[in-house]
VEXVOVEX-990286 format. One record per residue: residue number from 1; residue in three letters; x, y, z of N, C-alpha, C in turn. Coordinates in steps of 0.1 Angstrom, whole numbers, plus 5000, padded with zeros to 4 digits. Layout:
<sites>
{NUM 'ALA' {X Y Z} {X Y Z} {X Y Z}} ...
</sites>
This chain:
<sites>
{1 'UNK' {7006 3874 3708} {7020 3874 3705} {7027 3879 3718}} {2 'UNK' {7032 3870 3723} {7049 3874 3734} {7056 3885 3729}} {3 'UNK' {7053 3896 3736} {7067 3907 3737} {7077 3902 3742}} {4 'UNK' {7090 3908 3733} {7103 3904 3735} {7108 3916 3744}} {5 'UNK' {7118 3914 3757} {7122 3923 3762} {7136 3923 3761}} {6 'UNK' {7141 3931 3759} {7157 3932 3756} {7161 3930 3771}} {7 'UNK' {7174 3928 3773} {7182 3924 3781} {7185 3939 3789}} {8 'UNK' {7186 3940 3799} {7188 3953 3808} {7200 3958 3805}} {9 'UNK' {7213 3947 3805} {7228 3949 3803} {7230 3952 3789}} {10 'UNK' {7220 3952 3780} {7224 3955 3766} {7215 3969 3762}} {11 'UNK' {7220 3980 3763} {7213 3990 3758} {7210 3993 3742}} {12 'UNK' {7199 3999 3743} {7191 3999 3729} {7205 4007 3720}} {13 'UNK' {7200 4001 3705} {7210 4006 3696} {7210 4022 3694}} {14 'UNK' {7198 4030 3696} {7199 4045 3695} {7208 4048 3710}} {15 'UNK' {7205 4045 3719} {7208 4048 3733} {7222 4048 3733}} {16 'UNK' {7231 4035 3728} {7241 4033 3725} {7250 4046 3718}} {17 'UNK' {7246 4048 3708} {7249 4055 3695} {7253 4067 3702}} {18 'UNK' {7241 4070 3707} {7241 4089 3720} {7249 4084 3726}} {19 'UNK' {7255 4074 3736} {7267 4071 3739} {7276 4073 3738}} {20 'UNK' {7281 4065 3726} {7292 4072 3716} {7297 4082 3710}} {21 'UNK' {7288 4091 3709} {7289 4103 3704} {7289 4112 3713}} {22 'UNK' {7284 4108 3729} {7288 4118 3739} {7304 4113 3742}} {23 'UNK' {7305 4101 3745} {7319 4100 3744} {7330 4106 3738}} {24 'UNK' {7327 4109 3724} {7337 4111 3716} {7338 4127 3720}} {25 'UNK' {7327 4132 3721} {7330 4148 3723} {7333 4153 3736}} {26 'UNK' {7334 4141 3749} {7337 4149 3758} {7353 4139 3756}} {27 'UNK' {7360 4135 3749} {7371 4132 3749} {7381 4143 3739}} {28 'UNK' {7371 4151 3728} {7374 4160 3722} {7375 4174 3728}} {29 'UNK' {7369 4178 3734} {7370 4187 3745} {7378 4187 3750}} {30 'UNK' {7382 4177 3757} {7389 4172 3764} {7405 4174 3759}} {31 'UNK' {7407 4168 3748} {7418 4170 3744} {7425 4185 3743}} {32 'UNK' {7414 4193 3742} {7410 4209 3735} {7415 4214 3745}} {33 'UNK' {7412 4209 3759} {7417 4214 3773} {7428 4213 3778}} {34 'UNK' {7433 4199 3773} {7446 4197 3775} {7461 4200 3768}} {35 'UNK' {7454 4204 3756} {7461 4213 3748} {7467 4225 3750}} {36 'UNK' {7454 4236 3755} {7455 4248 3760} {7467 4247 3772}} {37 'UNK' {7462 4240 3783} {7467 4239 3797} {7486 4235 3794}} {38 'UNK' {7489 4231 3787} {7498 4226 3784} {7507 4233 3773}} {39 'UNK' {7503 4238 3761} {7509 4248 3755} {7506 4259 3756}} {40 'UNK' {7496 4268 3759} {7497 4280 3759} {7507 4285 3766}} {41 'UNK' {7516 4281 3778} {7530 4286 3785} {7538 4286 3776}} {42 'UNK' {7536 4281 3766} {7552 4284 3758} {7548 4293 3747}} {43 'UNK' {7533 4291 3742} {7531 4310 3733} {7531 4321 3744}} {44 'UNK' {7534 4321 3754} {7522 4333 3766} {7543 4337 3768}} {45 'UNK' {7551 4328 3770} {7563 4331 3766} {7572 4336 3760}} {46 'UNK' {7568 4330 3744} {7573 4339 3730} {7568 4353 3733}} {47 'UNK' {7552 4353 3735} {7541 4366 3735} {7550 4377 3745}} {48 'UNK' {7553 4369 3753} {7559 4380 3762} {7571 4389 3766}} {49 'UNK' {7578 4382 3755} {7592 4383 3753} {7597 4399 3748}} {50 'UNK' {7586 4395 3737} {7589 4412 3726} {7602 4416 3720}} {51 'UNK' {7605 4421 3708} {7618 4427 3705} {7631 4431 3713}} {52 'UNK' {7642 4433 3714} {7653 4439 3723} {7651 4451 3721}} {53 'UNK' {7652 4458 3733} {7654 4473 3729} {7670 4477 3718}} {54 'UNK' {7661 4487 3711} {7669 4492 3700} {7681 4504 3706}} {55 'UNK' {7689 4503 3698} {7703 4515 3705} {7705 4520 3692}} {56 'UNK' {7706 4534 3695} {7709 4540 3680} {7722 4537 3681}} {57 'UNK' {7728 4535 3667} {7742 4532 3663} {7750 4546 3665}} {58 'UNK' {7765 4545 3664} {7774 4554 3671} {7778 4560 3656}} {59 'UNK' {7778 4570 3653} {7785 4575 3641} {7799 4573 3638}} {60 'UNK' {7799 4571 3621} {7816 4568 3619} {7821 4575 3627}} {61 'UNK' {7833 4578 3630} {7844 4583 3631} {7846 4590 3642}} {62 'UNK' {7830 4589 3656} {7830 4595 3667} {7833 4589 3679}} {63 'UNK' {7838 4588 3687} {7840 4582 3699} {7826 4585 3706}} {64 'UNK' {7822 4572 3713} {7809 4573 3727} {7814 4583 3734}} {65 'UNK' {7801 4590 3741} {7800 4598 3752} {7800 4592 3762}} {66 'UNK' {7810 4595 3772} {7807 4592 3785} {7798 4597 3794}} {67 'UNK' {7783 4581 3794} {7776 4584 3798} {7774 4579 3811}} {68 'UNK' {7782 4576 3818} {7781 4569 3827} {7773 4580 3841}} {69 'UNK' {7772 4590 3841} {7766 4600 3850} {7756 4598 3844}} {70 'UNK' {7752 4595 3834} {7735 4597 3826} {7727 4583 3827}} {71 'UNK' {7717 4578 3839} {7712 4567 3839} {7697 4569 3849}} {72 'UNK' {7693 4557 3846} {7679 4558 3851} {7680 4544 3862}} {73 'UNK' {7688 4551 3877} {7682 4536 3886} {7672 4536 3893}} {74 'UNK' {7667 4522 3893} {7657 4518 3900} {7653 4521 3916}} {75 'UNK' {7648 4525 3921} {7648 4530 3937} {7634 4521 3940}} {76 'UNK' {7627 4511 3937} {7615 4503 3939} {7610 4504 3955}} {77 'UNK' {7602 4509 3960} {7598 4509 3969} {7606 4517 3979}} {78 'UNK' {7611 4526 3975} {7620 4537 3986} {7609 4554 3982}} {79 'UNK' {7610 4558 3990} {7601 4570 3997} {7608 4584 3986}} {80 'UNK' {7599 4592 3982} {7606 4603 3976} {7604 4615 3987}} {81 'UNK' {7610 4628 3985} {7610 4638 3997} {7599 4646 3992}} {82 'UNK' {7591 4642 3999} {7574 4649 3996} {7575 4665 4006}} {83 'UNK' {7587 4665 4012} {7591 4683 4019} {7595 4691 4007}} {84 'UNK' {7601 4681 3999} {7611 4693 3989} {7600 4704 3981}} {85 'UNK' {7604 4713 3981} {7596 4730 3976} {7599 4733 3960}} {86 'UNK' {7588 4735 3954} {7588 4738 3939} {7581 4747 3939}} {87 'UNK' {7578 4749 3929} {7567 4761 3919} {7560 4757 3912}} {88 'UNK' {7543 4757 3907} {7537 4753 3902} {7535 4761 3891}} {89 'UNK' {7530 4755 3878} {7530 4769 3867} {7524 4779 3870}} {90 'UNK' {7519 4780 3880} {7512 4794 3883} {7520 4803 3894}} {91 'UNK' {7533 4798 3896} {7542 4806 3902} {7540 4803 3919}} {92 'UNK' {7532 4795 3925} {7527 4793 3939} {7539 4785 3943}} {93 'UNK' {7540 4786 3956} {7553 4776 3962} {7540 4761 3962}} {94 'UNK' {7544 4755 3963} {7541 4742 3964} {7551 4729 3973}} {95 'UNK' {7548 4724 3979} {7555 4707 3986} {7551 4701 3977}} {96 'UNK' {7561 4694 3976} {7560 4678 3966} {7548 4671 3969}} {97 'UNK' {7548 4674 3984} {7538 4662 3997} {7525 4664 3990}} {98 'UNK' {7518 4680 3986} {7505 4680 3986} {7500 4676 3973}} {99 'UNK' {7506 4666 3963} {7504 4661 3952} {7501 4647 3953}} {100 'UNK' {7505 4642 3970} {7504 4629 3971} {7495 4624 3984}} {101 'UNK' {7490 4617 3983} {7482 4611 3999} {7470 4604 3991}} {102 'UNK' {7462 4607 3985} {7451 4595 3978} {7449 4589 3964}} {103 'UNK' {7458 4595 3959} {7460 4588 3943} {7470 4581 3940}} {104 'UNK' {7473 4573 3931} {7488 4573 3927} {7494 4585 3917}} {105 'UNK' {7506 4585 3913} {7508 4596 3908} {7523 4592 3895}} {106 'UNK' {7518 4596 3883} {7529 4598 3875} {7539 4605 3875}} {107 'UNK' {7553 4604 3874} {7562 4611 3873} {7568 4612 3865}} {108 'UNK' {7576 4623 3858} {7579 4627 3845} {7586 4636 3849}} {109 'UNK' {7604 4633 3844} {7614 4645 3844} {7615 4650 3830}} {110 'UNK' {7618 4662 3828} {7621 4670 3818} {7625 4683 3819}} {111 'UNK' {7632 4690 3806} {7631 4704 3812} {7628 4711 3797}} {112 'UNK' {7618 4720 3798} {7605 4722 3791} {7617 4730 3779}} {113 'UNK' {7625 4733 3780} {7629 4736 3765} {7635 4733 3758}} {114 'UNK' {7638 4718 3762} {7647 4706 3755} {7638 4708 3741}} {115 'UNK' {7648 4705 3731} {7644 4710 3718} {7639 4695 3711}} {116 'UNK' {7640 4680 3715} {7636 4671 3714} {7634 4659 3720}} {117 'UNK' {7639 4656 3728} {7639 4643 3739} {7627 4644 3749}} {118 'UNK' {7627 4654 3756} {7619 4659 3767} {7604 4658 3759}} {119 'UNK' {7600 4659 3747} {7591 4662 3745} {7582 4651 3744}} {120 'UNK' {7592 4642 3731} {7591 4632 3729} {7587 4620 3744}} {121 'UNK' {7598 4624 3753} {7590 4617 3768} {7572 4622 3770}} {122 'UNK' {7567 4633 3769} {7557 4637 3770} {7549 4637 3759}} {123 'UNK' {7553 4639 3750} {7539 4629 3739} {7542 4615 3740}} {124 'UNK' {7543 4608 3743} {7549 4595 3747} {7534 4593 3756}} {125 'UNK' {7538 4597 3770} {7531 4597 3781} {7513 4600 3775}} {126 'UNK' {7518 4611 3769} {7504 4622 3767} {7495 4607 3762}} {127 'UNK' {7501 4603 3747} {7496 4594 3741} {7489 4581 3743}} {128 'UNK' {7502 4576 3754} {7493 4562 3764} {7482 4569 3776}} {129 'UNK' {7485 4573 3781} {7473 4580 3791} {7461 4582 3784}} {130 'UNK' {7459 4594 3771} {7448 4598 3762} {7439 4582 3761}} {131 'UNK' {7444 4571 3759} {7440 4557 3756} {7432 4552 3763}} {132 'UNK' {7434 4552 3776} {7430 4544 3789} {7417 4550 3792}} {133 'UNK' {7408 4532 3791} {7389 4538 3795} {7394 4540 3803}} {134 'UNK' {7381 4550 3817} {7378 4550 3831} {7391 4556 3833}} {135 'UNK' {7403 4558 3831} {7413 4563 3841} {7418 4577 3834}} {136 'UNK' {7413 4588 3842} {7415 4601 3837} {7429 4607 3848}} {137 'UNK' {7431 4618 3843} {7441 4625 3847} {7434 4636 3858}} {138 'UNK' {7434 4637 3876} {7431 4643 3878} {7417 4638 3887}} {139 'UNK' {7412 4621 3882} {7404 4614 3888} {7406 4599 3896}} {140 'UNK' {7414 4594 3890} {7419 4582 3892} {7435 4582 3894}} {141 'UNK' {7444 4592 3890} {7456 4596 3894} {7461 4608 3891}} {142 'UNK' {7472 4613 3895} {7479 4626 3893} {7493 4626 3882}} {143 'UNK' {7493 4632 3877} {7504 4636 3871} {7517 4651 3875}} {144 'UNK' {7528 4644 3881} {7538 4654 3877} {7548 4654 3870}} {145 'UNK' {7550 4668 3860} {7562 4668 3855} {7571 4680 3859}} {146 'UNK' {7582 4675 3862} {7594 4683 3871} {7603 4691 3860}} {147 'UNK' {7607 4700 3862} {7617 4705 3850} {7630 4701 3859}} {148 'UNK' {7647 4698 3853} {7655 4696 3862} {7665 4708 3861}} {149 'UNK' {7662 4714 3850} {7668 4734 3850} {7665 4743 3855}} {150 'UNK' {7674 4742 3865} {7669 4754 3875} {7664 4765 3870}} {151 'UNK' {7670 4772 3855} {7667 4784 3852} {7656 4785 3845}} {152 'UNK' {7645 4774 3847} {7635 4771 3839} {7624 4783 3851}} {153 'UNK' {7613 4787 3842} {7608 4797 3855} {7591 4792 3854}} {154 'UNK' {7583 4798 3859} {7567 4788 3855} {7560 4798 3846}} {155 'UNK' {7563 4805 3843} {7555 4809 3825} {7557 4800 3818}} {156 'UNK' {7575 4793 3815} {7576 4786 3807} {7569 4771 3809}} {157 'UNK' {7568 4768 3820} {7565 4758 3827} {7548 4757 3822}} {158 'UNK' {7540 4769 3824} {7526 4772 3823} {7524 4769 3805}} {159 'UNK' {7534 4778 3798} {7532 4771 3784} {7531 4758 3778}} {160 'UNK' {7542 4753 3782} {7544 4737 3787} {7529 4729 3786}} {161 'UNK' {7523 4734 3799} {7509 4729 3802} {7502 4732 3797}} {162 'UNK' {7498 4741 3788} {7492 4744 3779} {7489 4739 3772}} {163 'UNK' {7496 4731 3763} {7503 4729 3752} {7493 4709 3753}} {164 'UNK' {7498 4704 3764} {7493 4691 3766} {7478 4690 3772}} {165 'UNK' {7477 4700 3780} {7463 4694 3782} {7451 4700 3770}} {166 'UNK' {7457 4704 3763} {7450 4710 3751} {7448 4696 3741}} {167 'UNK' {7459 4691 3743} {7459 4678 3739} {7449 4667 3742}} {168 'UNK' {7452 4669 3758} {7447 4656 3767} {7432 4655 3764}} {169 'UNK' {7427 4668 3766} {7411 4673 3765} {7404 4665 3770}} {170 'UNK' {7407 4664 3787} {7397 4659 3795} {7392 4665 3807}} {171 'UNK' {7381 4665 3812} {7377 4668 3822} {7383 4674 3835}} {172 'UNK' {7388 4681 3841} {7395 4679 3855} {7413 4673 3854}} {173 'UNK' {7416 4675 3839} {7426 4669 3838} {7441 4684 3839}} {174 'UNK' {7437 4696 3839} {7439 4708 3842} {7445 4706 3861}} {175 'UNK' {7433 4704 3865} {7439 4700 3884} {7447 4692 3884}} {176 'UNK' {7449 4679 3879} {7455 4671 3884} {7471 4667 3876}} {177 'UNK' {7472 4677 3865} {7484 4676 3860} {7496 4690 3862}} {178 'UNK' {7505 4681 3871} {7509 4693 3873} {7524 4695 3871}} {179 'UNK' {7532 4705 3865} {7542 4712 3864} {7550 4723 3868}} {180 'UNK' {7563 4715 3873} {7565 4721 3884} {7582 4727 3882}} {181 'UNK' {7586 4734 3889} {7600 4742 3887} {7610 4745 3898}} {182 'UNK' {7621 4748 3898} {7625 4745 3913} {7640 4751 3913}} {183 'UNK' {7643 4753 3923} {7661 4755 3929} {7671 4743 3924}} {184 'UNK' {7679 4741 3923} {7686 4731 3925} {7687 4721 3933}} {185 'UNK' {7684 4725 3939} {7687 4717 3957} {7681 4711 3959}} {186 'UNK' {7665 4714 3953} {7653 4708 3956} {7653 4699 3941}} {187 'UNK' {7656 4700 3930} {7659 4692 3921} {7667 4679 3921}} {188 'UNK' {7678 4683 3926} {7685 4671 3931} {7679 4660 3943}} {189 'UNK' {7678 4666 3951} {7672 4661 3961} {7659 4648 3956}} {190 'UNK' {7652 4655 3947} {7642 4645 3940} {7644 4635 3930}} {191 'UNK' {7653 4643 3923} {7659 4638 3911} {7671 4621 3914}} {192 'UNK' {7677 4627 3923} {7687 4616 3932} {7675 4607 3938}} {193 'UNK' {7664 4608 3946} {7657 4598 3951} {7652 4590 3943}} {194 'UNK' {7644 4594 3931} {7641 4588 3919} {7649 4581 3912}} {195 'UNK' {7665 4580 3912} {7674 4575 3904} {7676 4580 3890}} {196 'UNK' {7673 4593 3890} {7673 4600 3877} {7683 4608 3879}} {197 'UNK' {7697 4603 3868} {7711 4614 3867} {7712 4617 3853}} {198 'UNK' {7715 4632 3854} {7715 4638 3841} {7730 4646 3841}} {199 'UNK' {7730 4649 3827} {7745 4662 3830} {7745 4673 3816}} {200 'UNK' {7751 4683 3819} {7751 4695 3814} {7761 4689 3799}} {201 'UNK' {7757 4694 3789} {7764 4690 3778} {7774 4707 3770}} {202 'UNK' {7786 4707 3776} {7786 4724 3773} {7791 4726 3754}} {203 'UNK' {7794 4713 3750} {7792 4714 3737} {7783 4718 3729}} {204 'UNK' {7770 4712 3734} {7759 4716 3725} {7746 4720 3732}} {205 'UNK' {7754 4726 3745} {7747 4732 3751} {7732 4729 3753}} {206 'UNK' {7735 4717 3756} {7719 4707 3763} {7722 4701 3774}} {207 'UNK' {7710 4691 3777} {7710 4684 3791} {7712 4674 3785}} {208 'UNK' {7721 4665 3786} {7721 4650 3787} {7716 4636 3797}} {209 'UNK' {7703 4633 3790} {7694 4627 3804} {7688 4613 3794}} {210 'UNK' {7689 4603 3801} {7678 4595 3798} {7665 4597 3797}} {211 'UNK' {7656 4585 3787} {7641 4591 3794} {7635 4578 3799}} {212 'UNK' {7622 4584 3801} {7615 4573 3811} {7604 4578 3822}} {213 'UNK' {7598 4573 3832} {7591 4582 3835} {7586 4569 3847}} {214 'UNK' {7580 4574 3861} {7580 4567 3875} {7563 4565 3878}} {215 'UNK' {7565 4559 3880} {7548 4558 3889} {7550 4555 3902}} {216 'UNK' {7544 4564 3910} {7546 4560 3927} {7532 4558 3933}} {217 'UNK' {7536 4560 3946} {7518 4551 3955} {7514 4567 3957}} {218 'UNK' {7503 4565 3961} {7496 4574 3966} {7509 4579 3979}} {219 'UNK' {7510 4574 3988} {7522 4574 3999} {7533 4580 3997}} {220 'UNK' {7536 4581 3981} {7552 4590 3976} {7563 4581 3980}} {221 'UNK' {7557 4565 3972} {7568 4555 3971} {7570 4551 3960}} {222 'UNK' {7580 4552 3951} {7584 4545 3938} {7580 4530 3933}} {223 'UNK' {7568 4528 3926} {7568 4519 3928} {7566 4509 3911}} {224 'UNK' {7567 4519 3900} {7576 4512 3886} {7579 4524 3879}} {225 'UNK' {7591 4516 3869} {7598 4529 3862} {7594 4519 3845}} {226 'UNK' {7594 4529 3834} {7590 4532 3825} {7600 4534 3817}} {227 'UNK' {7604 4525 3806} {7615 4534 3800} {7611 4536 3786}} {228 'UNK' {7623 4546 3779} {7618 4551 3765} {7611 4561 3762}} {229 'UNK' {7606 4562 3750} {7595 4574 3748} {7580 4568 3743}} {230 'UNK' {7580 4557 3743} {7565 4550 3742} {7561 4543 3754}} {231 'UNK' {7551 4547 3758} {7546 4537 3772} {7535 4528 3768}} {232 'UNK' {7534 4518 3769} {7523 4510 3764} {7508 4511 3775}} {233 'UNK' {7497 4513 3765} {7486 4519 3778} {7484 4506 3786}} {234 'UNK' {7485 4491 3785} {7482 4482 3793} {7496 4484 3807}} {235 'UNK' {7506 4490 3799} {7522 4486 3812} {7513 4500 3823}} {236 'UNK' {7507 4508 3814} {7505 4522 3823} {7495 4524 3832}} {237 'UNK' {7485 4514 3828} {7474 4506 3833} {7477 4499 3849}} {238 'UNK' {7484 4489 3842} {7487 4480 3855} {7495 4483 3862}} {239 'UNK' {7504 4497 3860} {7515 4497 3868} {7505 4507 3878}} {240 'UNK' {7496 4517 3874} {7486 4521 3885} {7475 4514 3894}} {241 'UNK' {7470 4506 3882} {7463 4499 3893} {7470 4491 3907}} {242 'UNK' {7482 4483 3902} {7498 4482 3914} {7500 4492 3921}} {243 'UNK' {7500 4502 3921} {7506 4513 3927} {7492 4519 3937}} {244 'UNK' {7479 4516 3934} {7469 4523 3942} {7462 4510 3953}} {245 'UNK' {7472 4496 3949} {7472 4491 3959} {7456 4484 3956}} {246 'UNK' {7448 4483 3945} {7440 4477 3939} {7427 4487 3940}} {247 'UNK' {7432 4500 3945} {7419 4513 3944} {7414 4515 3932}} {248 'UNK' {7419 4510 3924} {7412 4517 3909} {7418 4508 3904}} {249 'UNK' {7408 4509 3894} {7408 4495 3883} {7390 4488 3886}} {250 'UNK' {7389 4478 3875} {7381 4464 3878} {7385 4455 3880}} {251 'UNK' {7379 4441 3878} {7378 4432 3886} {7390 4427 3870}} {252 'UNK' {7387 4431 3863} {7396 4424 3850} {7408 4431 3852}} {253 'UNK' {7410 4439 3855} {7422 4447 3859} {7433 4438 3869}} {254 'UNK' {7425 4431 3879} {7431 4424 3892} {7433 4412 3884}} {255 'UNK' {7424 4406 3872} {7426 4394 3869} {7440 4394 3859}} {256 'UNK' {7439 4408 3850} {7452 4408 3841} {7464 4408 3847}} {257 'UNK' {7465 4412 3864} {7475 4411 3870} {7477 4398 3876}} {258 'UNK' {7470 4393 3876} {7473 4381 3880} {7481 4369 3871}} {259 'UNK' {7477 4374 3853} {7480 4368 3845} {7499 4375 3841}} {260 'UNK' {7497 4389 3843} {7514 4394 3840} {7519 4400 3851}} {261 'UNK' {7534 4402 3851} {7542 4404 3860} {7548 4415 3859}} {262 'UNK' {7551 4427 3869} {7561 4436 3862} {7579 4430 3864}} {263 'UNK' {7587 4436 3850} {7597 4427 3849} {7609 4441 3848}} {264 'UNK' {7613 4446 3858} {7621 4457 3865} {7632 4457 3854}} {265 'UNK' {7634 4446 3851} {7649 4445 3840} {7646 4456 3825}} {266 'UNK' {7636 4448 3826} {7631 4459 3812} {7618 4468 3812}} {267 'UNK' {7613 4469 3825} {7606 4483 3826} {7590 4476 3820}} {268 'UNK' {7587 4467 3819} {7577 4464 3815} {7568 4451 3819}} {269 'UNK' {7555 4449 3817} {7547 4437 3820} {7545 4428 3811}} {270 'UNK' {7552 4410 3818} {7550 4406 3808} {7543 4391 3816}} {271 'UNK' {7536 4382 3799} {7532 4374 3807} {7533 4364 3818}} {272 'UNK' {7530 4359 3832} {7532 4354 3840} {7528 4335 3835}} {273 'UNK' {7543 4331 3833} {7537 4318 3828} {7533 4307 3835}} {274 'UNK' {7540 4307 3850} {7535 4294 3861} {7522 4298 3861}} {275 'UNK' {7518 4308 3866} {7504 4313 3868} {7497 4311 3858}} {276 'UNK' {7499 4312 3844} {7488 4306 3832} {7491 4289 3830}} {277 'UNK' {7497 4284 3840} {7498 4271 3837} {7492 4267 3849}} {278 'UNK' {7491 4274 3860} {7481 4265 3873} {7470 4272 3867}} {279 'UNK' {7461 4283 3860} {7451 4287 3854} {7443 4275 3845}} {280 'UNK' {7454 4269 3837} {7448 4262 3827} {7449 4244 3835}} {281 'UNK' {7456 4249 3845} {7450 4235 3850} {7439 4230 3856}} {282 'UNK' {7437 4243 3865} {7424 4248 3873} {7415 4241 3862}} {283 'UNK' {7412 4252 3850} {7404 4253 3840} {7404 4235 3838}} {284 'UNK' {7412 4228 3833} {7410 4211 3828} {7403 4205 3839}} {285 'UNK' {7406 4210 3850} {7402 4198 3861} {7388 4205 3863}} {286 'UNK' {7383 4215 3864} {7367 4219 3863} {7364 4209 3849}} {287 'UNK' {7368 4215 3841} {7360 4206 3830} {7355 4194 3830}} {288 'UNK' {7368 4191 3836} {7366 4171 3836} {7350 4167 3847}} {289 'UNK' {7355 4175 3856} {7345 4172 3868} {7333 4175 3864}} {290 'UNK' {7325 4185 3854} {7313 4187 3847} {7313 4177 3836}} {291 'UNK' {7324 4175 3826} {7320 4168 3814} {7318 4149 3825}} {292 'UNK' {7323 4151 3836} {7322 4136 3842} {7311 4132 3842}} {293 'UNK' {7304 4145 3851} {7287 4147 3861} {7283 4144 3844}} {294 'UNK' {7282 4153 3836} {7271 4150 3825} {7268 4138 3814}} {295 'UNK' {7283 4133 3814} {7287 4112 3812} {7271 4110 3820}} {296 'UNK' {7275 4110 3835} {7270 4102 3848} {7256 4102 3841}} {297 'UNK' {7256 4115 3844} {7231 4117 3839} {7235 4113 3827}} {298 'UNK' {7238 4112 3816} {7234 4103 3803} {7230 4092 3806}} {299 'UNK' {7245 4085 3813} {7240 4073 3812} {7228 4067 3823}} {300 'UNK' {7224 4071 3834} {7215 4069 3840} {7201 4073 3833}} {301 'UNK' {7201 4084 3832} {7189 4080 3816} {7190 4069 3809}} {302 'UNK' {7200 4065 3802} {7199 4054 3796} {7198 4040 3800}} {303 'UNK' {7206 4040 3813} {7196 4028 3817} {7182 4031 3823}} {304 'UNK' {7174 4039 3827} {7161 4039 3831} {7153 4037 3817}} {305 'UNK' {7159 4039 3805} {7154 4040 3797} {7151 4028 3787}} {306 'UNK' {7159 4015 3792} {7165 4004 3787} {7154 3996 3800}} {307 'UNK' {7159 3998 3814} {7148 3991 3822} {7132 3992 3818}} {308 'UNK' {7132 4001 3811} {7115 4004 3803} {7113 3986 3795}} {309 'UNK' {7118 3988 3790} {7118 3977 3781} {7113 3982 3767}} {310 'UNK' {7117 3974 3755} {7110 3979 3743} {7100 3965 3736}} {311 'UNK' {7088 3968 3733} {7084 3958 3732} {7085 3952 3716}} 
</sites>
C-alpha cells in the first residue's frame, strides 16, 4: 500500500487546532493589555483625587475670625536657621543644626498645653509613623517638635515626651525624638522660615495656629508640608524617602514614587497618570514582543512537524 503524504502547505488538523487556540489566547491577552494600558489612567485619576477637604461650618449668629495671620505657607526647598538656640526637654541649650546633617527629619509645631489641636497634630503624627515597616524614629529619621510659647519651659516639654514615646514604644525612638523650647526670637525666626503663622487669641486665651507638620532633608531644607491632623503612612513614607534623597527606603519605595507625585496644593501624594500610562505601554509592547517570539516557535514546530509527513 502507497503512503499518502499530506501536502507541506496544509498542516495537520490537530496542529491547526493548537494554532487556533494559541491564536485566540494571545489575542486575549492581548486585549487584557490593552485595556489596562489604556484605562487604568482614568481609575489611577478618580483613585487619586480623594474627597475635598472638609471646613467646619461657622456657627449661627457668629461672625469669622480673622484669620488671615493664621496660615501654613509653603517655603519648598528654602533653608531653615539650623543657628537658632533652643532647649531640649532636658533643659540643655541645643542648635537646631545638631538635629540635622544625616537623616531627614520631621517637623512638628505645637505648644504642649494646647488643650486640643496641638495634640491632635501629634497623635496624628504619632499614629502614621507607629505604621511604617523598617522606618523607625531615631534610625531612619528624626523627629522635632518645637513649642511656639515662649513661656512653655522643658519639664513641660519632657512630660510632653513622655507621654508619646510611651506610645511610640520603639527602640532608639527616645534619641531621635526630640522636643524643644525656646525664646521668642528664636521661635519666630523658625517658625517664619517654615511658613508657620500663628496668633494669640486674648478671648479665650489660646494660640490660634493651623496644623500640619514639615519634613525637611537631612541639609535643614523644607522639603513637604503635611496638612491636618491625619497624615497618611504612605504620604509620610514617600515624603521621606524624597527628602533623604533616596537613602532609605527599597527598591518598591523608588518604584511607588515613580508611580505618584507630591501635589503641594493639597499637601499630599497622588497618582502620577502620564507615567502609568508610558508604564502600561512599556508593559503592552514587552508583551507583544514575547507573545510574538512564542506565535514564531509554535509555528515552526508545526511546520517541522507537518514536513515529517503522516503516513
Amino acid at each position: 500500500m502507497n503512503s499518502i503524504r499530506v501536502n507541506d502547505n496544509e498542516p495537520h488538523p490537530r496542529v491547526a487546532a493548537r494554532r487556533h487556540r494559541g491564536r485566540r489566547a494571545c489575542a486575549f491577552f492581548l486585549l487584557v493589555l490593552f485595556s489596562f494600558a489604556f484605562l487604568s489612567p482614568v481609575f489611577a485619576q478618580s483613585w487619586g483625587q480623594g474627597p475635598p477637604p472638609r471646613r467646619a461650618p461657622i456657627p449661627a449668629g457668629e461672625k469669622p475670625r480673622d484669620l488671615e495671620e493664621v496660615r501654613i505657607d509653603q517655603r519648598l526647598d528654602e533653608s531653615l536657621p539650623l543657628d537658632a538656640v533652643f532647649r531640649d526637654e532636658n533643659g540643655n541649650e541645643v542648635k537646631l543644626g545638631s538635629y540635622f546633617g544625616s537623616k531627614p527629619v520631621v517637623l512638628a509645631f505645637v505648644y504642649y498645653s494646647c488643650p486640643m489641636l496641638c495634640n491632635q497634630v501629634l497623635n496624628g503624627m504619632t499614629s502614621g509613623l507607629d505604621v511604617l515597616k523598617g522606618f523607625s524614629i531615631g534610625k531612619e529619621f528624626e523627629v522635632i517638635t518645637v513649642s511656639f510659647d515662649s513661656r512653655e519651659t522643658p519639664e513641660l516639654a519632657r512630660t510632653k515626651k513622655e507621654t508619646y514615646i510611651t506610645w511610640y514604644k520603639r527602640e532608639g525612638a527616645a534619641d531621635g525624638w526630640h522636643f524643644l523650647t525656646g525664646d521668642q526670637r528664636n521661635i519666630d525666626r523658625l517658625t517664619q522660615a517654615a511658613g508657620f503663622y500663628y496668633k494669640w487669641d486674648e478671648k479665650t486665651q489660646q494660640f490660634i495656629h493651623a496644623s500640619g507638620i514639615m519634613v525637611a532633608t537631612p541639609e535643614g531644607r523644607l522639603a513637604r508640608y503635611f496638612y491636618g491632623i491625619e497624615y497618611a503612612p504612605k504620604d509620610l513614607r514617600l515624603g521621606l524617602v524624597e527628602a533623604s534623597d533616596g537613602k532609605i527606603g527599597s527598591p518598591v519605595d523608588q518604584l511607588l514614587l515613580y508611580c505618584y507625585h507630591y501635589d503641594p496644593a493639597s499637601g499630599k501624594y497622588g497618582l502620577m497618570v502620564m507615567n502609568l500610562m508610558m508604564a502600561g505601554g512599556a508593559l503592552t509592547v514587552i508583551a507583544m514582543i514575547v507573545m510574538f517570539i512564542i506565535f514564531r516557535r509554535r509555528e515552526r514546530l508545526g511546520r517541522r512537524a507537518n514536513a515529517g509527513g503522516i503516513a
